[in-house]
N, C-alpha and C positions, 0 to 999 in steps of 0.2 A: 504494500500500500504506500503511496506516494505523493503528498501533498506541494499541490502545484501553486506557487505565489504567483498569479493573475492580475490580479489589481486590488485597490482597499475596498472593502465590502463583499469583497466575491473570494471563496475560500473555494481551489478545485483539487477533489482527492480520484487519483487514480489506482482503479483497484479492478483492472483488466486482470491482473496479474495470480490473483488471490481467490477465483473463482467465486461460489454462489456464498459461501462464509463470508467469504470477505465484504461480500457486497450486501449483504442483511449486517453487516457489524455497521461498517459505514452511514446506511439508512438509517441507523437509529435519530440522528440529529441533522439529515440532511434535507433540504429543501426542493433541488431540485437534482433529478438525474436521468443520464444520457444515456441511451443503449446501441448497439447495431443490432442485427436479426438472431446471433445467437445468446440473447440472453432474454429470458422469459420473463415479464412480468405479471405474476397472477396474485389472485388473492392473499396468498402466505406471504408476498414479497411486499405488497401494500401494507398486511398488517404490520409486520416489522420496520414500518417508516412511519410513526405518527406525523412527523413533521412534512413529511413529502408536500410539493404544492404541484409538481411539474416533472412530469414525462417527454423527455425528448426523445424522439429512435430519428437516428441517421441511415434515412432511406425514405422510401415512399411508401411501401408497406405496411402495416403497424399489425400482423399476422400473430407476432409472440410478445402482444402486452393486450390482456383480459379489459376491454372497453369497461365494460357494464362494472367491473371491481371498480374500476378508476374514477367512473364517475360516482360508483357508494361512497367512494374514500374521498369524492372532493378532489381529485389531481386532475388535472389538466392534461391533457395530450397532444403534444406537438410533433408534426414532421417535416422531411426535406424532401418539398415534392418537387425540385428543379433541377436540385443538383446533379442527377446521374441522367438525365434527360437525353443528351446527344450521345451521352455511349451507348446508353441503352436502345437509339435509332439507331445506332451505326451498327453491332451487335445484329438487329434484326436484320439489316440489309445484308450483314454476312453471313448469316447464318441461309436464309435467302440464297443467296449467290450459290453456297457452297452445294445447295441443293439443286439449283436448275441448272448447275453447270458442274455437278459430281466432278465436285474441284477436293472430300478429301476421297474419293475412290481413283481420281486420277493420280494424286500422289502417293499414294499409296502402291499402285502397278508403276511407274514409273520407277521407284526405290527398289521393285523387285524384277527391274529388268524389262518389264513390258511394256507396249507402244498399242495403245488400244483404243485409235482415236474414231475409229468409225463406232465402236461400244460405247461409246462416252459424249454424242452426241447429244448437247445438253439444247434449253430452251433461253430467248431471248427475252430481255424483261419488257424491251422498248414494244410497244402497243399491247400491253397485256393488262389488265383490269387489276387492281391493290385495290382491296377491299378489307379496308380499317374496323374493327370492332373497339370499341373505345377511344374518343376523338380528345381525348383527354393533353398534356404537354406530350408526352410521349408519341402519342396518336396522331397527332397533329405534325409530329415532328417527322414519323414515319411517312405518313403524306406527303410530307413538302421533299425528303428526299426520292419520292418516287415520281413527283412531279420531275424532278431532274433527270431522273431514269426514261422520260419520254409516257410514263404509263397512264391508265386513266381513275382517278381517283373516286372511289366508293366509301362510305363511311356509313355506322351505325354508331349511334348516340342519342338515347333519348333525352340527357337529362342537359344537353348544350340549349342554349337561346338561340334563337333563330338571325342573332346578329353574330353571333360567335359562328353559327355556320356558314352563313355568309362568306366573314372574314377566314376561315379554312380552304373557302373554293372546291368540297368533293361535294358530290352528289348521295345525300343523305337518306337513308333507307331501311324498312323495317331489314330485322337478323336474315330472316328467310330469305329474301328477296335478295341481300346481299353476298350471302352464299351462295345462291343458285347463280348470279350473273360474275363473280369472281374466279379471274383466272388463282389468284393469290390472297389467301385470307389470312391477317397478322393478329394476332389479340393482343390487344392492353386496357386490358381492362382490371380494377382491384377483385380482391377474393370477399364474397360475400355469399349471403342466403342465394342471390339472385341468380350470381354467375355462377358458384360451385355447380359442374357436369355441365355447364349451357353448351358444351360441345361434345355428345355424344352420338352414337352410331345413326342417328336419323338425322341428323344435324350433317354427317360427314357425307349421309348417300345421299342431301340435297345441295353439296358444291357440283361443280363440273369434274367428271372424269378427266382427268391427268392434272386439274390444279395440286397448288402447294400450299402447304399449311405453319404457319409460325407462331412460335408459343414462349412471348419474352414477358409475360406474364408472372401469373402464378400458377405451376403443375394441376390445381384443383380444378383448374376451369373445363381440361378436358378430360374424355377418359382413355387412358393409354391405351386399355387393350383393344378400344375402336380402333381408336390411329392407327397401329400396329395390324390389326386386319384389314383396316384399307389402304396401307401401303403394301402390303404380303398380296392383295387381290388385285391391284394395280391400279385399286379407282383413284388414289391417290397418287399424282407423278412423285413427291417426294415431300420433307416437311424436314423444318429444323427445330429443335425444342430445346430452352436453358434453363429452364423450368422442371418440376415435377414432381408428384402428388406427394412421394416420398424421396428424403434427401438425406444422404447419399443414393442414388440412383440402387433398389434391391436386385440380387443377382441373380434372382430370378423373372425380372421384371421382362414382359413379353417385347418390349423397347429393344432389348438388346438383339433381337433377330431379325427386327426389321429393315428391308430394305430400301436402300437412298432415303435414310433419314439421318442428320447431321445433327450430334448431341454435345452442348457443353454445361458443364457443370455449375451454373447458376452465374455467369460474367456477364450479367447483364449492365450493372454498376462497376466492375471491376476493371477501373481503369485509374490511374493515380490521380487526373483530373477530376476525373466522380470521386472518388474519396474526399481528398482536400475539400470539393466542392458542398459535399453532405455536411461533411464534419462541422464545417465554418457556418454553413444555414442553418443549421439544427443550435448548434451552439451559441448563435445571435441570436436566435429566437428567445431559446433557454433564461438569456441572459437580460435580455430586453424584460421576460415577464417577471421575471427574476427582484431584478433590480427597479423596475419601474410600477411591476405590482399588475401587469399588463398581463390577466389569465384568462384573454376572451377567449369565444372556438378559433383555433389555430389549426385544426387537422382537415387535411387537403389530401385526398386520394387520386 
């Protein structure tokens, strides 16, 4: 544990180091505190902080801290919904890419000697339909670089203003409708009642046969072993997921057989610009309610 001299008034103890002990010791007299995705905030961890005022997590998420405890106990919840925003659209265009142009199965034969360029025949992105689910920062963001891709932009959002979709520029449409006309469906959308499964097996057999599917989301939204039998049956041309339901990816998970689907282990923020960038938003928030006594709603999904 490690007590950081910040400035007068503001006392910061860092207790990464010390795990879930160390961080119920800490709470005992502390006001506010910061988390990333791996540390859980529920019930037991609020009661051991009477003094708590304020929840920060560094990210856009807030998946591993108990709402409904926070608001019995009075704390506040704040997040970093901007920070990881263009890595996490860049992330989905490559993830994207890596699939309609089996860029790692071409690397992969390449390292082993092979030259398999008529096999590898991939798809072009320029006139092909991005069909956005969640038109959110992130959403928006994935838009505007497939605007530059040449492609034609589709979006679902019910809960935008009709001036905020305006200023997006896609063409706005119920979920159904938007899968049925998308060459390529990306989700960002948060983890809720609403979206947990919104993408399973009847959901996949109304996209287009051969589109791609992207999931820089959260895992819950879809169901794997759909994906996994509509890429095994070909209705799917391919799909890349950073996402998923369980994390660490389980060894038996039916993901692992599927084919031309591109999987990375949750890098959707995971870039040193997105880090710095959460850490510093989250932490000025923190600090502003903090210090200024500023504990309106602050959580932005």
């Amino acid at each position: 544990m490690a007590v950081l001299d910040v400035e007068p008034g503001l006392e910061v103890v860092d207790v990464s180091p010390g795990g879930r002990e160390a961080l119920i010791e800490a709470l005992e007299h502390a006001a506010g505190l910061v988390v990333r995705g791996g540390t859980t905030v529920d019930e037991a961890l609020l009661r051991a902080a009477p003094a708590l005022r304020v929840v920060g997590r560094a990210g856009v998420g807030v998946d591993n801290i108990d709402l409904g405890a926070a608001a019995r106990h009075g704390v506040a919840v704040m997040n970093a919904p901007s920070g990881n925003t263009r890595s996490t659209a860049e992330l989905t265009f490559g993830l994207l890419l890596a699939a309609a142009r089996h860029i790692a199965r071409a690397d992969r034969g390449v390292r082993a000697g092979e030259w398999e360029r008529k096999a590898l025949r991939g798809s072009q992105l320029d006139g092909r339909a991005l069909g956005v689910v969640g038109a959110g920062r992130i959403g928006s963001a994935v838009l505007a670089v497939g605007r530059a891709f040449g492609m034609g932009l589709l979006a679902c959002d019910p809960y935008l203003t009709p001036e905020r979709m305006e200023e997006i520029g896609a063409e706005f449409l119920e979920l159904g409708e938007l899968l049925r006309r998308a060459d390529v469906v990306s989700l960002h959308v948060p983890l809720t009642e609403e979206t947990d499964g919104m993408i399973g097996a009847a959901e996949l057999a109304r996209m287009k046969p051969g589109a791609f599917l992207v999931n820089a989301s959260r895992g819950e939204v879809v169901d794997e072993a759909a994906v996994a039998r509509a890429l095994i049956e070909g209705h799917l041309a391919g799909a890349g997921l950073d996402v998923y339901a369980e994390e660490p990816l389980p060894a038996d998970s039916p993901l692992r057989d599927a084919p031309n689907l591109v999987m990375t282990p949750h890098l959707g923020g995971a870039t040193d610009e997105a880090k710095r960038a959460v850490a510093v938003e989250v932490a000025t928030s923190v600090r502003e309610a903090l210090l200024r006594g500023d504990l309106g709603p602050a959580l932005n999904l």
